[in-house]
OpenMM code with the backbone's topology and positions (N, CA, C; nanometers):
from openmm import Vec3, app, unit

residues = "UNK UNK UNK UNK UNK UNK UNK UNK UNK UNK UNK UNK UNK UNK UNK UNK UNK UNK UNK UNK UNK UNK UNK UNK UNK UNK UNK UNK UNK UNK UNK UNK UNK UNK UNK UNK UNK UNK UNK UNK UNK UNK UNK UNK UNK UNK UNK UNK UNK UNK UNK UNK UNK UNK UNK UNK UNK UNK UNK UNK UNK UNK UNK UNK UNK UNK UNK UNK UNK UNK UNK UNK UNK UNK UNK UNK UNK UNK UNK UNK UNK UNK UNK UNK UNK UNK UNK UNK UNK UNK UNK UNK UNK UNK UNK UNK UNK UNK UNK UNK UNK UNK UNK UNK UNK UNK UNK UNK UNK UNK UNK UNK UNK UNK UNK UNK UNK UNK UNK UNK UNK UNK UNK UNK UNK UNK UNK UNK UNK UNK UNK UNK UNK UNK UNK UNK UNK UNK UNK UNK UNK UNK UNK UNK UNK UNK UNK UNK UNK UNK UNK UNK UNK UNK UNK".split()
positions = [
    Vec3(20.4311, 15.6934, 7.0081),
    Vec3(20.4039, 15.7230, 7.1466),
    Vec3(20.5356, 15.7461, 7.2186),
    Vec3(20.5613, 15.8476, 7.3063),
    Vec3(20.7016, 15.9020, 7.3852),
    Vec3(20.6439, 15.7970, 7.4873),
    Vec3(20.7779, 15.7615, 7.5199),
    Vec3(20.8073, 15.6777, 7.6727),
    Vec3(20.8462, 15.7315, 7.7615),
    Vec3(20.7147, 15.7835, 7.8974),
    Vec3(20.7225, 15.8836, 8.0001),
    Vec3(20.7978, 15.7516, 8.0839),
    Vec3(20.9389, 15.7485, 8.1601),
    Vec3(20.9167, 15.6437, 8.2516),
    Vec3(20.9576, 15.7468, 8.4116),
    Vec3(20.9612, 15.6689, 8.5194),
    Vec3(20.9305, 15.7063, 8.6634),
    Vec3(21.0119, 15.6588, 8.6867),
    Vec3(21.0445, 15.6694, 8.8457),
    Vec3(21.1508, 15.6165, 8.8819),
    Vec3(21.1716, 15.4426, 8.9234),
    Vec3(21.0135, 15.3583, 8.9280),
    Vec3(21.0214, 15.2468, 8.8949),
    Vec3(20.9961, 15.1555, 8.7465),
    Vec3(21.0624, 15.2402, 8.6818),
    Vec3(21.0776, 15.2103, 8.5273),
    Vec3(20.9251, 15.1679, 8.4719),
    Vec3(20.8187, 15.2213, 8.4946),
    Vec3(20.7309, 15.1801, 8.4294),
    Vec3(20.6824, 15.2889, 8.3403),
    Vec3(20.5919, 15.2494, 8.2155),
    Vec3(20.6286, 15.3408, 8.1168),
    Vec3(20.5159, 15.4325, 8.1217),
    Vec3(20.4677, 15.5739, 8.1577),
    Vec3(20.3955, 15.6381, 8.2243),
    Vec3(20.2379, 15.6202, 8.0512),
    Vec3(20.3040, 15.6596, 7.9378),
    Vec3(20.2154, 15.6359, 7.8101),
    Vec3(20.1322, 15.5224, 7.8263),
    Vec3(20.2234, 15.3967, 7.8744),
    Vec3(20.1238, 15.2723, 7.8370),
    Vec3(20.0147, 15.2185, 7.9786),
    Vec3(20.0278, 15.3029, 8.0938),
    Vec3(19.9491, 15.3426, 8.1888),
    Vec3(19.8255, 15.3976, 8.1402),
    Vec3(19.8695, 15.5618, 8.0927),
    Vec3(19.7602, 15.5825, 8.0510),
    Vec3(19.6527, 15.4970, 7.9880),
    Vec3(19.7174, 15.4816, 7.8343),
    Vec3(19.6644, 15.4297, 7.7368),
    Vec3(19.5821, 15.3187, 7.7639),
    Vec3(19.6368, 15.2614, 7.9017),
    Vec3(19.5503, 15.1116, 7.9417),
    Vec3(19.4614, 15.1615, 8.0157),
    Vec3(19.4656, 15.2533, 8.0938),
    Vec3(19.3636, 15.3861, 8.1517),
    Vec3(19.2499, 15.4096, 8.0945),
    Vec3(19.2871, 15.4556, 7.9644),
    Vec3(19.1781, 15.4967, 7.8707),
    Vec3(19.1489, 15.3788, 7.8054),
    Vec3(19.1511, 15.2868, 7.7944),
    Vec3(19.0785, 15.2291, 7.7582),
    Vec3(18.9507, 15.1322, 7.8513),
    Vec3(19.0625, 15.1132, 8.0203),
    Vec3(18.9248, 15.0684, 8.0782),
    Vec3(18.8481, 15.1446, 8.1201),
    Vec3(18.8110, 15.2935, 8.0843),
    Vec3(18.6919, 15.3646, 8.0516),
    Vec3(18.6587, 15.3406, 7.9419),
    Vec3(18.7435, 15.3594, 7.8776),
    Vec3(18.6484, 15.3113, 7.7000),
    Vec3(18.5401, 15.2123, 7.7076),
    Vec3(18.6194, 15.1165, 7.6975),
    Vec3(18.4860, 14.9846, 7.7449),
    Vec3(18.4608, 14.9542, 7.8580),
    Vec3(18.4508, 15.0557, 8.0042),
    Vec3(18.4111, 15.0524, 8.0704),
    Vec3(18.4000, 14.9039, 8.1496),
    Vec3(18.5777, 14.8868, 8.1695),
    Vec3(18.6032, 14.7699, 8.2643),
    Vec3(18.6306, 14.7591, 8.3813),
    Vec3(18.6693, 14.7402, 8.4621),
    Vec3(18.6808, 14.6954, 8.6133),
    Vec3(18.8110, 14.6845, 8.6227),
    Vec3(18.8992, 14.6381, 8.5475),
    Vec3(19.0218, 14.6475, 8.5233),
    Vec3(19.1061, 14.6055, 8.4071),
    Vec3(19.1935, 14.5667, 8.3915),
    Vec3(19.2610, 14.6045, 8.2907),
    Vec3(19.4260, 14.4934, 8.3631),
    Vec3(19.4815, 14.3848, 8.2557),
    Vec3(19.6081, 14.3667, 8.2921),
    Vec3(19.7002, 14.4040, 8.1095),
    Vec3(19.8377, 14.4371, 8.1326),
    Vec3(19.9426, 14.3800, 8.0140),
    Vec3(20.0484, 14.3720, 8.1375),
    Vec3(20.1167, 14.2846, 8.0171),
    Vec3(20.2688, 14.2279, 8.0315),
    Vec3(20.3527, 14.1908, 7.9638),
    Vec3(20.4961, 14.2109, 8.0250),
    Vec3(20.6015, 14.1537, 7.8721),
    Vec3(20.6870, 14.0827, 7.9954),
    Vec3(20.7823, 14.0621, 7.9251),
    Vec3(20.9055, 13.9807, 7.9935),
    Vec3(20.9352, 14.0188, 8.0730),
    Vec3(20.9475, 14.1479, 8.0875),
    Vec3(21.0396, 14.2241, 8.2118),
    Vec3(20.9476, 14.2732, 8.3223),
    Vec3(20.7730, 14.3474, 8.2559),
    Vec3(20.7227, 14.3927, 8.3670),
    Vec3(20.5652, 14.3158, 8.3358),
    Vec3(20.4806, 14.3394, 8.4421),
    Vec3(20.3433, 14.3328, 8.4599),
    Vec3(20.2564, 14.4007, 8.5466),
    Vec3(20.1703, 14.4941, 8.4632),
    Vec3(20.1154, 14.5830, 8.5423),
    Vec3(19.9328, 14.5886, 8.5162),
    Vec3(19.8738, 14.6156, 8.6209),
    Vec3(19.7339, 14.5657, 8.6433),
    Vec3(19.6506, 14.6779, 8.6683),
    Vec3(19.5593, 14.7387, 8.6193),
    Vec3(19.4850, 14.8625, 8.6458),
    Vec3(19.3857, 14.8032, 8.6885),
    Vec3(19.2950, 14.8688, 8.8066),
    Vec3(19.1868, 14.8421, 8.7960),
    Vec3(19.1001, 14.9692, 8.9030),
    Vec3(18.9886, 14.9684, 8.8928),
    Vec3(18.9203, 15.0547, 8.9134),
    Vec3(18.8919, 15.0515, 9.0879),
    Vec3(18.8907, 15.1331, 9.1551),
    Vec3(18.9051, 15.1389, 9.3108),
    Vec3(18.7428, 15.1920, 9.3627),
    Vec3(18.6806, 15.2613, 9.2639),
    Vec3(18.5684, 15.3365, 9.3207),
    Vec3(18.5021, 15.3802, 9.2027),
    Vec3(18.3821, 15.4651, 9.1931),
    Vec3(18.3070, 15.5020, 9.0941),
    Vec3(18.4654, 15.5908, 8.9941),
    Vec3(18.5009, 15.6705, 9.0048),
    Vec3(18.6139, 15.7688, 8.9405),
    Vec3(18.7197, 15.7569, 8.9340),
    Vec3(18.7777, 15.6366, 9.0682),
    Vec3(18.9177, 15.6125, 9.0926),
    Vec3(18.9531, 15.4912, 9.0677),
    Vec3(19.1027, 15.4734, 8.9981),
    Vec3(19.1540, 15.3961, 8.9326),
    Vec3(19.3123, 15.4005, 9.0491),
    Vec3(19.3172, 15.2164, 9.0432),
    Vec3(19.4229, 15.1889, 9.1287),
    Vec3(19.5379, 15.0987, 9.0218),
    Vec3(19.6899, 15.1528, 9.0824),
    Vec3(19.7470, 15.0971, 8.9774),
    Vec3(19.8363, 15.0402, 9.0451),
    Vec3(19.8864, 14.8533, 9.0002),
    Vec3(19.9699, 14.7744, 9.0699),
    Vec3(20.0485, 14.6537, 9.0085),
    Vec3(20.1482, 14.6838, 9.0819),
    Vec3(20.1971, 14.5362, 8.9858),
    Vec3(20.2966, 14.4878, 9.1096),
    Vec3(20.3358, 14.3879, 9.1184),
    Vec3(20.2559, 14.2835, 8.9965),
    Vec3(20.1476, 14.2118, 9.0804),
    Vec3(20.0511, 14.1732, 8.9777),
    Vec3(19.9324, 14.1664, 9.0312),
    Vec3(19.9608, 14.0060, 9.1064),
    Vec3(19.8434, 13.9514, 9.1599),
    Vec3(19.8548, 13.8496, 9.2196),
    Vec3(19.7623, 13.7676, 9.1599),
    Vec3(19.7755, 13.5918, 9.1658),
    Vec3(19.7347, 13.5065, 9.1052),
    Vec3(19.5748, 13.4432, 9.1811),
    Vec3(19.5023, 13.4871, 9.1104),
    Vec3(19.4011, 13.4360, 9.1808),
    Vec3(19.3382, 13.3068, 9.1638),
    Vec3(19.2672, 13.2260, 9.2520),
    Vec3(19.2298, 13.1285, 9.2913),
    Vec3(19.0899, 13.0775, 9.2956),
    Vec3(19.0417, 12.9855, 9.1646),
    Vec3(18.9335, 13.0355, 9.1930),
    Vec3(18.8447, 12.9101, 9.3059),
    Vec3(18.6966, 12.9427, 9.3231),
    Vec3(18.6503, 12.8774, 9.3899),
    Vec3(18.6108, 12.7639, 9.3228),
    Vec3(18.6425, 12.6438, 9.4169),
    Vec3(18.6121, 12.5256, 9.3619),
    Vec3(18.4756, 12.4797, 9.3798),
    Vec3(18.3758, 12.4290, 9.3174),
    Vec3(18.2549, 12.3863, 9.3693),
    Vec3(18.2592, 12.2425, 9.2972),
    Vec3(18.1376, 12.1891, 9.3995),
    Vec3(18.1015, 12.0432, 9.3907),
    Vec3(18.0538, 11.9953, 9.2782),
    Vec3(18.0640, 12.0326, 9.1736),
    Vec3(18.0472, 12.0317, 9.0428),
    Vec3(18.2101, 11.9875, 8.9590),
    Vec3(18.3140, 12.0074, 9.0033),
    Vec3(18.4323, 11.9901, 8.9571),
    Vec3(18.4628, 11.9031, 9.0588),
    Vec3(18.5523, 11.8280, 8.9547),
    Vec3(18.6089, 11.6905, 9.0110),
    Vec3(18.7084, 11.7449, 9.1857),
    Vec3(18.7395, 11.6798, 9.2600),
    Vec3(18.7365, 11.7368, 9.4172),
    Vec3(18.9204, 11.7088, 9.3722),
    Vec3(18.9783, 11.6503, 9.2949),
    Vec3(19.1198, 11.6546, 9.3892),
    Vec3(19.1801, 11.6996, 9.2504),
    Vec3(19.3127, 11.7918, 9.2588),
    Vec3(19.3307, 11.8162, 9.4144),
    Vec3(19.2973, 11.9415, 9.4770),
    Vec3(19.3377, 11.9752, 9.5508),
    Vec3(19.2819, 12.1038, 9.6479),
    Vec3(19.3073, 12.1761, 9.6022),
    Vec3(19.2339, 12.3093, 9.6459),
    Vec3(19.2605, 12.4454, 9.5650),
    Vec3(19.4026, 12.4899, 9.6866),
    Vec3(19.4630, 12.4163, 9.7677),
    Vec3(19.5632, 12.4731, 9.8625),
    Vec3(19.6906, 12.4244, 9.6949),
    Vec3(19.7010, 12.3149, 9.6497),
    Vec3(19.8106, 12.2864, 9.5651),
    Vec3(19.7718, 12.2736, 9.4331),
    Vec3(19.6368, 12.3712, 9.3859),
    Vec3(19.6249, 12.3810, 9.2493),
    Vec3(19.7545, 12.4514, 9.1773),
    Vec3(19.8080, 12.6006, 9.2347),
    Vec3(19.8997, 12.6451, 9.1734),
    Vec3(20.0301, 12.5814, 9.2192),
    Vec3(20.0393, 12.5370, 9.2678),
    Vec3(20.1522, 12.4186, 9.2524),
    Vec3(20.1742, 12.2699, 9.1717),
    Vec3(20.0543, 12.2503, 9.1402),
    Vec3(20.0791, 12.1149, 9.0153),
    Vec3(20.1328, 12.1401, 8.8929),
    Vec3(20.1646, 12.0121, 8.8970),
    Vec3(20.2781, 12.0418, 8.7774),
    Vec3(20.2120, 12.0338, 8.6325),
    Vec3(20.0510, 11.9786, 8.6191),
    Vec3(20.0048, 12.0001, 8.5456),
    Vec3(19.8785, 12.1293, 8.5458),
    Vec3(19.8914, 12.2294, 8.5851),
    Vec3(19.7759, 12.3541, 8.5933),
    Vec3(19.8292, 12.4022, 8.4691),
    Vec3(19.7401, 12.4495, 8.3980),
    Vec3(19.6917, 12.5278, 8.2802),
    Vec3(19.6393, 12.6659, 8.3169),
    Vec3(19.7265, 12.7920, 8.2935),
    Vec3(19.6880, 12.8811, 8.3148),
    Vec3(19.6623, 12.9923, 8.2185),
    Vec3(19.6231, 13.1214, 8.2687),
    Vec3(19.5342, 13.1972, 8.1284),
    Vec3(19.6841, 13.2965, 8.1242),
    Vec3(19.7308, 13.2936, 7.9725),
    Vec3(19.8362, 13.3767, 7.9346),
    Vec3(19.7786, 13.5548, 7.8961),
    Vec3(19.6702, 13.5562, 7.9609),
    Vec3(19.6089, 13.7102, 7.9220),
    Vec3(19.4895, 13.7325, 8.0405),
    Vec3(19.4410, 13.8012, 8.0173),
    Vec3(19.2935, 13.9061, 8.1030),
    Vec3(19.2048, 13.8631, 7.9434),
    Vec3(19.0694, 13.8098, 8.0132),
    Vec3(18.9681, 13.8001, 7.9233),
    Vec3(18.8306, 13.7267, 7.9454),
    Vec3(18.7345, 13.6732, 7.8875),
    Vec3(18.6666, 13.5899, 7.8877),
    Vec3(18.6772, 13.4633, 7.8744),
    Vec3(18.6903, 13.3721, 7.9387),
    Vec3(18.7062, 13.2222, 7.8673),
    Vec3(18.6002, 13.1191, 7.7930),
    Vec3(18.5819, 13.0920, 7.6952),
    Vec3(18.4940, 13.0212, 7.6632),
    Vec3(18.5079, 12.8744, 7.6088),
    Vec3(18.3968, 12.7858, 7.6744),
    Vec3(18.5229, 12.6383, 7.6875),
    Vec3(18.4270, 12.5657, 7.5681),
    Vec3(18.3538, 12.6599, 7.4633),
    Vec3(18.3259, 12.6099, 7.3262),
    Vec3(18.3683, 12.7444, 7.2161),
    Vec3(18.3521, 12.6670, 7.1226),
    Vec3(18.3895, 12.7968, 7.0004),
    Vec3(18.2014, 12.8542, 6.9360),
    Vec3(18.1327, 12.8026, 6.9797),
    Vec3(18.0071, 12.8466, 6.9638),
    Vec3(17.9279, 12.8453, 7.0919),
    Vec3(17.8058, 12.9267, 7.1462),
    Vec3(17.7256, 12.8649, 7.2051),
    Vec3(17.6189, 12.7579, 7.2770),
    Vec3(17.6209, 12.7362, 7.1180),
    Vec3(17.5564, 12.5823, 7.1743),
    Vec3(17.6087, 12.4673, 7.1172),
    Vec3(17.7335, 12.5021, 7.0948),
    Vec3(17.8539, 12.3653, 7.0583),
    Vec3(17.8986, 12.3202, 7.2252),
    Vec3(17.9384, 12.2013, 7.1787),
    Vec3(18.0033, 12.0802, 7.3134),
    Vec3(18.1466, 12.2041, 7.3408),
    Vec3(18.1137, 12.1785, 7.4762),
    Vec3(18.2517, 12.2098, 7.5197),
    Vec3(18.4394, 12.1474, 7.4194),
    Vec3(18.4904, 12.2181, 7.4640),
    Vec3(18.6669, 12.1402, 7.3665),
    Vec3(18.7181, 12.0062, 7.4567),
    Vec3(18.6782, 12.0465, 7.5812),
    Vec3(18.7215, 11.9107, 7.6480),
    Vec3(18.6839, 11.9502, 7.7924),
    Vec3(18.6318, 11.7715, 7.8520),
    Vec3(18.5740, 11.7513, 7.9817),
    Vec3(18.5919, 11.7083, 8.0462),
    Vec3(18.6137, 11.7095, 8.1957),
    Vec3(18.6545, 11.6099, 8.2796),
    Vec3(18.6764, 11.4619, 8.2503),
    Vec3(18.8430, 11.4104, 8.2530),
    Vec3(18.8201, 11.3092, 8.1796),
    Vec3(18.8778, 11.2448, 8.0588),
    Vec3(18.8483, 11.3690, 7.9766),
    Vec3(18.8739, 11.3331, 7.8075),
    Vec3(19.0325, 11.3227, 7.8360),
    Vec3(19.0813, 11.2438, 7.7222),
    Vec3(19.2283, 11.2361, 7.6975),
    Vec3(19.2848, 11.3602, 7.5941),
    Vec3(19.3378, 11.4708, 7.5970),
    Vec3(19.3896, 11.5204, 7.4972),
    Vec3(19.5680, 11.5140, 7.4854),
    Vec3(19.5851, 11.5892, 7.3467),
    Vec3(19.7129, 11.5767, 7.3279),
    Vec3(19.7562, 11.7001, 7.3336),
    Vec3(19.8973, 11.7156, 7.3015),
    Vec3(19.9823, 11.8156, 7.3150),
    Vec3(19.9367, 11.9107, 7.1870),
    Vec3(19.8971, 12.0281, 7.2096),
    Vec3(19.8465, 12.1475, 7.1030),
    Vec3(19.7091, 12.1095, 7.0968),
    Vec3(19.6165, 12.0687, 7.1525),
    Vec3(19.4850, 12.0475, 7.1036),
    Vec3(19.3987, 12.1698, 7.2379),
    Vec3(19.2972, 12.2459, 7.1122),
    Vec3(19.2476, 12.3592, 7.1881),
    Vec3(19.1858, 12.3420, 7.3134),
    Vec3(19.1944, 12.3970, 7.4513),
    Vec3(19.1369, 12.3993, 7.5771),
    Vec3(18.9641, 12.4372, 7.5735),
    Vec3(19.0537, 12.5642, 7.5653),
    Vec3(18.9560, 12.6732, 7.5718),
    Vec3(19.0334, 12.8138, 7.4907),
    Vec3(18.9018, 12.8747, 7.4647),
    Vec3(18.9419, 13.0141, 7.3946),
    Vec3(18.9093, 13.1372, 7.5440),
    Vec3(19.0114, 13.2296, 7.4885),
    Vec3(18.9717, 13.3382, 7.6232),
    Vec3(19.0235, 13.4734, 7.5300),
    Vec3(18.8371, 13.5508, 7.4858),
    Vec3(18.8600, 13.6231, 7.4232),
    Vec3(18.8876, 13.8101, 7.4993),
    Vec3(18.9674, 13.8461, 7.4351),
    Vec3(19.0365, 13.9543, 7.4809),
    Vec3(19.0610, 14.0760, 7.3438),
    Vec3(18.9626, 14.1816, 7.3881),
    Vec3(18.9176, 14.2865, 7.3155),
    Vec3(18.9251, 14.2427, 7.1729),
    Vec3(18.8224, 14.1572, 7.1592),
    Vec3(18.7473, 14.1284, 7.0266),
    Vec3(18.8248, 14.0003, 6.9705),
    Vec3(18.9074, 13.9525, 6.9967),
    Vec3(19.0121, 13.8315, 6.9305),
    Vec3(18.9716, 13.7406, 7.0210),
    Vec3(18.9358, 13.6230, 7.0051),
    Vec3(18.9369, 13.4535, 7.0348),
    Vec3(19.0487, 13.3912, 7.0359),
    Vec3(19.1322, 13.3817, 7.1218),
    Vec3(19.2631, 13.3564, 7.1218),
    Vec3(19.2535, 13.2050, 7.2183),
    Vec3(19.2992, 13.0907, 7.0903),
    Vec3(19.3210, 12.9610, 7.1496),
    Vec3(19.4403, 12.9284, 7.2256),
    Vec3(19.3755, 12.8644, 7.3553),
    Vec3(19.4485, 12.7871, 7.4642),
    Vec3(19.4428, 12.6759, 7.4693),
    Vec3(19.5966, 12.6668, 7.3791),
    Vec3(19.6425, 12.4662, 7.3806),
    Vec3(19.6403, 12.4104, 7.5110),
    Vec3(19.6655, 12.2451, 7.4965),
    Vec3(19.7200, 12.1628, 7.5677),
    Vec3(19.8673, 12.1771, 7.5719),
    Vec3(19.9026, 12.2353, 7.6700),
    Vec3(20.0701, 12.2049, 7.6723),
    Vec3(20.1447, 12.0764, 7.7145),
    Vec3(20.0393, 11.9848, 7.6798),
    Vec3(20.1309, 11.8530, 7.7293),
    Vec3(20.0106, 11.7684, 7.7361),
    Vec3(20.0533, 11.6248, 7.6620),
    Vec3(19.9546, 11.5111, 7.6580),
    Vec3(19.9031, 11.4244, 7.8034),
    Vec3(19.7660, 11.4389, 7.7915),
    Vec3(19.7170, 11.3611, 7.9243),
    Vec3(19.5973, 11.3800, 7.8995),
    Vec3(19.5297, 11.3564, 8.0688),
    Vec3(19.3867, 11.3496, 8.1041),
    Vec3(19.3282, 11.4863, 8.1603),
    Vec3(19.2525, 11.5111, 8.1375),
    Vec3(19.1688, 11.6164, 8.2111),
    Vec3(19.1503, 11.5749, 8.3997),
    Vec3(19.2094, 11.6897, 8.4803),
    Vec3(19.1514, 11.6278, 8.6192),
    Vec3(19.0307, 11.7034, 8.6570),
    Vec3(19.0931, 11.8957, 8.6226),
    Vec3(19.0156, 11.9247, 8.6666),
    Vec3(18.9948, 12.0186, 8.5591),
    Vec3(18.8081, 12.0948, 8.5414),
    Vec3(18.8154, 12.2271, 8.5037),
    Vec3(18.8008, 12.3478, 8.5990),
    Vec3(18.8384, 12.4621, 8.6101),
    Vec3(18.8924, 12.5397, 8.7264),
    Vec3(18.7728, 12.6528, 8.6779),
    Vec3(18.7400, 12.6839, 8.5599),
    Vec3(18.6718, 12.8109, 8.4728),
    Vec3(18.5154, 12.7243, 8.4079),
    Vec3(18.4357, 12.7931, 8.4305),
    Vec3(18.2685, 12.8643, 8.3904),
    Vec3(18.2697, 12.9052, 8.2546),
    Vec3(18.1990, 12.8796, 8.1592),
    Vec3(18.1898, 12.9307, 8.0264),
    Vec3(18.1602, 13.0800, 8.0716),
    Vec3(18.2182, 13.1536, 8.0059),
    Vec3(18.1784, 13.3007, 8.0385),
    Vec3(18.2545, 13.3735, 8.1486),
    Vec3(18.3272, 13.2702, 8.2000),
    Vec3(18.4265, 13.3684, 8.3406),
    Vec3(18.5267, 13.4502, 8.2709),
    Vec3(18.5011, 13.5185, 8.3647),
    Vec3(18.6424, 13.6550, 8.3276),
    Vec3(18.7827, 13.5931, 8.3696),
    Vec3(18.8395, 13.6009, 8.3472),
    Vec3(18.9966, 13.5100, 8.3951),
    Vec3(19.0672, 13.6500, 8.4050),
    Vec3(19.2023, 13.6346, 8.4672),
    Vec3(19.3123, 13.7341, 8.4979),
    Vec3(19.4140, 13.6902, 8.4756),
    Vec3(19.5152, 13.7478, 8.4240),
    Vec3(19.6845, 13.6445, 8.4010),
    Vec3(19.7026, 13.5988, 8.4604),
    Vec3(19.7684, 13.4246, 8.4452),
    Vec3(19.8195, 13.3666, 8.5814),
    Vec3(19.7267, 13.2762, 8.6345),
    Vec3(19.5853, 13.2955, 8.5790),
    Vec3(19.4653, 13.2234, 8.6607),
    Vec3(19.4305, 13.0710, 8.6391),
    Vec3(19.4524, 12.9760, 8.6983),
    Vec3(19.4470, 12.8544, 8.6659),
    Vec3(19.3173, 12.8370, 8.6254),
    Vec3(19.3287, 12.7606, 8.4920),
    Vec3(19.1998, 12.7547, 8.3975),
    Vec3(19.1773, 12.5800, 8.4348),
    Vec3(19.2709, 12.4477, 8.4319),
    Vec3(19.2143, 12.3621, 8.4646),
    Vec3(19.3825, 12.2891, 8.4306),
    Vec3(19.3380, 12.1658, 8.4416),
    Vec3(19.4859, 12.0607, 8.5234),
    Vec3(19.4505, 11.9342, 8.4506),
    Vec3(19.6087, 11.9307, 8.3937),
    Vec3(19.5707, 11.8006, 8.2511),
    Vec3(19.6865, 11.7146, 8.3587),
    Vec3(19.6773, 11.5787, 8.3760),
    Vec3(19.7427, 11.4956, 8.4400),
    Vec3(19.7904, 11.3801, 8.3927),
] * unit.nanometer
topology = app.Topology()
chain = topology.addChain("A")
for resn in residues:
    res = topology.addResidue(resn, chain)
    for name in ("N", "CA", "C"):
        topology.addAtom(name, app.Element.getBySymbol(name[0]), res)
């Protein structure tokens, strides 16, 4: 693949290519990223496609079903939030009608699986980055997550 770049160094090929594919499977949007950049496609209208970076971290809604503290004002500020290293599905079992990996609560350790958040066909496990308690879970079996998106907060 030739590397078309612009005058804000982004690489015009891997635009496309991420282009065509959220028509391919007909997505809503589309993130990649490397070290240096992060760029976010997503769809603006029935035909039109909007392109931005860097995208912003979204927040999700907390309901009365998840443990209340702490606030969604200093979720992305704790020092224990767990966030999604990709765009995907999250699923907080490895089967359907298997137990969740861990619940409000449970004690896990350092490397032990979260949740999986699968991304164009791969199940890609999300460790514990650090030994503790579960405070909160932030993600829905089946939510779509976005890079950056706080999945839940080990304390």
């Amino acid at each position: 693949m030739t590397k078309t770049k612009g005058n804000a160094g982004i690489d015009a090929d891997a635009v496309r290519t991420l282009a065509d594919l959220l028509h391919e499977k007909d997505l809503t949007e589309i993130e990649y990223s490397s070290e240096d950049w992060h760029i976010r496609i997503a769809k603006a209208g029935a035909n039109n496609m909007v392109v931005s970076a860097p995208a912003t971290i979204a927040t999700p809604d907390i309901g009365s079903t998840q443990s209340s503290t702490p606030s969604a004002d200093t979720i992305a500020d704790h020092p224990g939030v767990v966030t999604s290293p990709m765009v995907g599905t999250v699923y907080l079992s490895d089967e359907p009608d298997a137990p969740p990996f861990v619940g409000v609560g449970d004690a896990v350790s350092e490397g032990e699986t979260l949740v999986l958040i699968e991304a164009m066909k791969v199940f890609n496990p999300i460790k514990a980055p650090q030994t503790g308690k579960i405070l909160q879970i932030l993600v829905a079996n089946g939510d779509p997550v976005e890079f950056g998106e706080p999945l839940m907060i080990i304390e």
